[in-house]
C-alpha positions as CSV (number, residue, x, y, z in Angstrom):
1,X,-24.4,-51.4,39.7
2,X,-24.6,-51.8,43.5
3,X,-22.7,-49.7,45.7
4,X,-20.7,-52.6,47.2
5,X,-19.4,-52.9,43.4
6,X,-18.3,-49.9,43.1
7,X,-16.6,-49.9,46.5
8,X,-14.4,-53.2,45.1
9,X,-13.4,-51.4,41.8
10,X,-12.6,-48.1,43.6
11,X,-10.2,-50.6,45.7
12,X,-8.6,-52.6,42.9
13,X,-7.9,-49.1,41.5
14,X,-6.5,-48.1,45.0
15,X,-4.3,-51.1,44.6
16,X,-3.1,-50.8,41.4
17,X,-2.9,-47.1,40.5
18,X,-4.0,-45.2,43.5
19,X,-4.5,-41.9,42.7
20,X,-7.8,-43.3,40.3
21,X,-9.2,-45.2,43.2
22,X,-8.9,-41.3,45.2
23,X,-10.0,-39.4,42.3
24,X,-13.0,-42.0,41.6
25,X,-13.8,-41.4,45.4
26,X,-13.9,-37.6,45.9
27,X,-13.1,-36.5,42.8
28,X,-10.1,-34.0,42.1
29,X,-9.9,-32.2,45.1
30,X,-7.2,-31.8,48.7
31,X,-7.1,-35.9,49.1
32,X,-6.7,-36.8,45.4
33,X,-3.5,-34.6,46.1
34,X,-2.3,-36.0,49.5
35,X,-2.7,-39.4,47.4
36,X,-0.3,-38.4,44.6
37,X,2.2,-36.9,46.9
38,X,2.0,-40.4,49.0
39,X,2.4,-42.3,45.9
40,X,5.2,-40.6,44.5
41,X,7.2,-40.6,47.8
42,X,6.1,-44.6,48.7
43,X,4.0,-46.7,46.3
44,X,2.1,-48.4,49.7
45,X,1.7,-45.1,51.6
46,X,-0.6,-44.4,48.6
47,X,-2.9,-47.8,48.8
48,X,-3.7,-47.4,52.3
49,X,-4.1,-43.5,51.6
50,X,-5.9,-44.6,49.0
51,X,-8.0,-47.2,50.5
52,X,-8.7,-45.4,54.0
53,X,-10.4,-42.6,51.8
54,X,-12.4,-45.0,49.8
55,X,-13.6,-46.7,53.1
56,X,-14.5,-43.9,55.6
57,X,-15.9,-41.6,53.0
58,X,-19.5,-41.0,51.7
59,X,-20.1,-41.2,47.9
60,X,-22.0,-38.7,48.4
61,X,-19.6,-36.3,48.8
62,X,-18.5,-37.0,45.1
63,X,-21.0,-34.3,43.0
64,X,-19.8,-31.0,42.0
């Protein structure tokens, strides 16, 4: 599947449920947090949490 793919399901996720388009991002680690926090306190601080992290960072970053 081609990165840009990826990218669009991460931000449907980021959408719909937030905290999965984070964790599917960078995995379980501080921003998956912030995102949860954001969520809970504010459904739409989460997407744009959510979607700023899936834009700016490198899916590389992902493997532990």
């Amino acid at each position: 599947m081609k990165e840009n793919n990826k990218d669009l399901i991460r931000i449907l996720f980021a959408i719909l449920i937030p905290p999965v388009g984070v964790f599917l991002q960078v995995g379980l680690g501080f921003h998956f947090w912030i995102n949860l926090v954001l969520t809970l306190l504010g459904y739409i601080p989460g997407i744009i949490h959510g979607i700023y992290i899936i834009l700016t960072r490198d899916n590389t970053q992902i493997r532990a």
